[in-house]
C-alpha positions as CSV (number, residue, x, y, z in Angstrom):
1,X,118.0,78.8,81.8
2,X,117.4,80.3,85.7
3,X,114.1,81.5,85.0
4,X,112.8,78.1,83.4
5,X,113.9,75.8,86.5
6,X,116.3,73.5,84.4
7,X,113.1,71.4,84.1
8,X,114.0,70.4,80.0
9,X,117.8,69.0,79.4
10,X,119.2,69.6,75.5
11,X,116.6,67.3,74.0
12,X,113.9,68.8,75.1
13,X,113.4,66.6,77.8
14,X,112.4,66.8,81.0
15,X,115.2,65.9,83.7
16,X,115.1,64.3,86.9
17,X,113.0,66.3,89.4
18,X,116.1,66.2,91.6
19,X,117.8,68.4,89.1
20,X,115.7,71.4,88.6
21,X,116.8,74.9,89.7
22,X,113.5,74.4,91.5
23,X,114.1,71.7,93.3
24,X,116.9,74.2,95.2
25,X,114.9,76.1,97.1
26,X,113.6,73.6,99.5
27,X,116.8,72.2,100.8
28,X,118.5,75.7,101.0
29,X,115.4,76.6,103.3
30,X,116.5,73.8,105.6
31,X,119.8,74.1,105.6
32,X,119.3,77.6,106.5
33,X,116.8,76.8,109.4
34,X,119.6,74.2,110.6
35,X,123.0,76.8,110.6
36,X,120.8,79.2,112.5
37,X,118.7,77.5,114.4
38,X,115.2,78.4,113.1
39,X,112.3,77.3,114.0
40,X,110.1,79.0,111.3
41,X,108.2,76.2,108.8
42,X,107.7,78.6,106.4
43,X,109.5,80.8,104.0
44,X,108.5,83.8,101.9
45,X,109.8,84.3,98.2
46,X,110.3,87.5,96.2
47,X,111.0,88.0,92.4
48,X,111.8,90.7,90.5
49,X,111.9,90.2,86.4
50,X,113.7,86.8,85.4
51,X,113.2,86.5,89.1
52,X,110.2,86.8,89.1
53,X,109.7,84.3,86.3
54,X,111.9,81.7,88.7
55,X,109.5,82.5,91.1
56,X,105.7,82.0,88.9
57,X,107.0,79.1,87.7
58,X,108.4,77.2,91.2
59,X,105.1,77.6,92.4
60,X,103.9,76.0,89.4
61,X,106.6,73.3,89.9
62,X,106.6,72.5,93.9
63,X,103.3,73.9,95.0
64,X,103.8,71.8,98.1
65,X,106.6,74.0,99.1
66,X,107.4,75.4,102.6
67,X,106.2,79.3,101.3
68,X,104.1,81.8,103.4
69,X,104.0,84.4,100.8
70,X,104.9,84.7,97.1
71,X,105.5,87.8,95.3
72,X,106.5,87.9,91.4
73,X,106.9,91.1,90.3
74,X,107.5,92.8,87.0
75,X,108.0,89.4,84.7
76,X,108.8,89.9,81.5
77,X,106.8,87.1,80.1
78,X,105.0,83.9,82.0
79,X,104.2,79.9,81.7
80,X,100.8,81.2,81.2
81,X,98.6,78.2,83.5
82,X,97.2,77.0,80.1
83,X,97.8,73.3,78.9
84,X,96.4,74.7,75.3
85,X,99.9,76.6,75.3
86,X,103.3,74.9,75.1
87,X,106.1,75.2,77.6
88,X,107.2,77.5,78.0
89,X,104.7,79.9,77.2
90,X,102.3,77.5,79.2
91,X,101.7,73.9,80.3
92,X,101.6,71.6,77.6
93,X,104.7,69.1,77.5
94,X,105.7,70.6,80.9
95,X,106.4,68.6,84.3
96,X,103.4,70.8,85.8
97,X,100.0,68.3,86.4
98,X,96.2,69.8,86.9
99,X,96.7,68.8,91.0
100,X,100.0,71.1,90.8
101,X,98.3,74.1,89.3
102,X,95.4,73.7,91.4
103,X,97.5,73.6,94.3
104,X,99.4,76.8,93.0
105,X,96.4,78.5,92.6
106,X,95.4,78.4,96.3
107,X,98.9,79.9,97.6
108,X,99.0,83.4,98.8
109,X,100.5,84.6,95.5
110,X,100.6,88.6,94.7
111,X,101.8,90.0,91.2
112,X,103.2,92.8,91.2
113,X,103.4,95.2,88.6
114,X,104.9,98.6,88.2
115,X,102.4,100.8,86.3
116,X,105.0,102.6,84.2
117,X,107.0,99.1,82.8
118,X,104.6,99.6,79.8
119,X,107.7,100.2,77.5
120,X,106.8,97.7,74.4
121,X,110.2,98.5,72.8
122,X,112.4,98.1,76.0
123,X,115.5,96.3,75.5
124,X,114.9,93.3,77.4
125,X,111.9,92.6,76.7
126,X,110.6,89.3,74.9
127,X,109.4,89.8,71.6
128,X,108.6,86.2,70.3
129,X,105.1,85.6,69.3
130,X,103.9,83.1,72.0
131,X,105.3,86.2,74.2
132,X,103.7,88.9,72.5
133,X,100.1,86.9,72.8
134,X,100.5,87.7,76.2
135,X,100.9,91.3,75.4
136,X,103.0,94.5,74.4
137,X,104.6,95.0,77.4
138,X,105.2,93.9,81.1
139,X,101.9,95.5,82.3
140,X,99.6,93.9,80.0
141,X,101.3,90.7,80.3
142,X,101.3,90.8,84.2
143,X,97.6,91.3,83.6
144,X,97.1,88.7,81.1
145,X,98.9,86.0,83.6
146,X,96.0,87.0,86.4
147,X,93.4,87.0,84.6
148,X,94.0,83.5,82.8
149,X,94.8,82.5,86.3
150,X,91.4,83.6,87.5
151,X,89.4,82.4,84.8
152,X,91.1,78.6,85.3
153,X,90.4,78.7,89.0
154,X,86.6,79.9,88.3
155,X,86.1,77.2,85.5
156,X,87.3,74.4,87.6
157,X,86.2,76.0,91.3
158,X,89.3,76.1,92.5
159,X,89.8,79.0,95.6
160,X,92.2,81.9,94.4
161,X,94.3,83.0,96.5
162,X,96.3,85.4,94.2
163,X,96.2,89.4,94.0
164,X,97.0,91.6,91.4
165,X,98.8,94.8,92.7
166,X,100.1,98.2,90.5
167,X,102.7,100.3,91.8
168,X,102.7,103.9,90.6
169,X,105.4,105.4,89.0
170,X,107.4,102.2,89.2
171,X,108.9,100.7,85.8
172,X,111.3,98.0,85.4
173,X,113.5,98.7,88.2
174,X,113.6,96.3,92.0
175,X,114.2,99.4,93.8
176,X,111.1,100.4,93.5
177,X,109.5,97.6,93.3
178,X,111.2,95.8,96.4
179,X,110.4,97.9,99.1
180,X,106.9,97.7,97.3
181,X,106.7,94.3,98.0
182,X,107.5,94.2,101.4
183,X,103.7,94.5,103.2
184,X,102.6,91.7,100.9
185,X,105.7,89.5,102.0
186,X,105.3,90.3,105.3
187,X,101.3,90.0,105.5
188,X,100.2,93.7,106.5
């Protein structure tokens, strides 16, 4: 699926790095910087629900990618950074190490969350258990993924780097949460 990376083939096992949907992103950045002549090292990524999962979980993947900034916002459900929890609802039997999530940790990463996708009964929304441990809705999921986030970087002193923003009056929809996103893309 998009949002998992193509990191596991039918068998439940985990395919060549060269493979992943993740493993994309990197040489589309320089092909880009070659057809227009960019000098720029550095890219910044935005997500907006599976997008947003595509975008949590490439960090988790290739945290030694090219990115300034990193916004995910309004994921249905995460790859919580727990190796208690199996992909992928988390990090057991997944291609993500401790060094990777240590490294992901310390990106400039801000979730974003629209205050009013709090619908527990919306349509798309993931209802399996291991999703519903992270909570009832979008919102309380968003919140759950910082916090366990936080609490992992504290326990092994890792620096943070993350933020957790709330958009009011924003649900489950990118334009509101797009232009939203823009001064934490861009820095400001």
């Amino acid at each position: 699926a998009y949002n998992l990376g193509n990191v596991f083939g039918r068998n439940d096992e985990i395919v060549k790095q060269s493979r992943w949907s993740f493993s994309a992103i990197e040489p589309i950045f320089d092909e880009v910087r070659r057809r227009f002549s960019m000098t720029t090292g550095k890219y910044s990524l935005y997500g907006h629900s599976a997008g947003a999962q595509f975008v949590h979980r490439f960090i988790f993947h290739v945290p030694e990618a090219r990115v300034s900034r990193i916004v995910s916002a309004n994921a249905g459900w995460y790859m919580m950074p727990d190796f208690e929890v199996d992909f992928p609802y988390g990090l057991r039997r997944s291609a993500v190490t401790q060094q990777n999530l240590a490294a992901a940790l310390q990106l400039p990463v801000t979730i974003l969350l629209g205050e009013e996708d709090n619908d527990p009964d919306h349509s798309n929304l993931r209802r399996t258990p291991e999703a519903m441990a992270q909570g009832d809705h979008r919102v309380e999921r968003g919140f759950s993924f910082y916090a366990t986030a936080e609490a992992y970087a504290e326990r092994k002193n890792i620096p943070f780097n993350w933020q957790l923003v709330t958009i009011p009056e924003a649900d489950h929809d990118n334009i509101l949460m797009a232009p939203a996103a823009i001064p934490y893309l861009l820095n400001q």
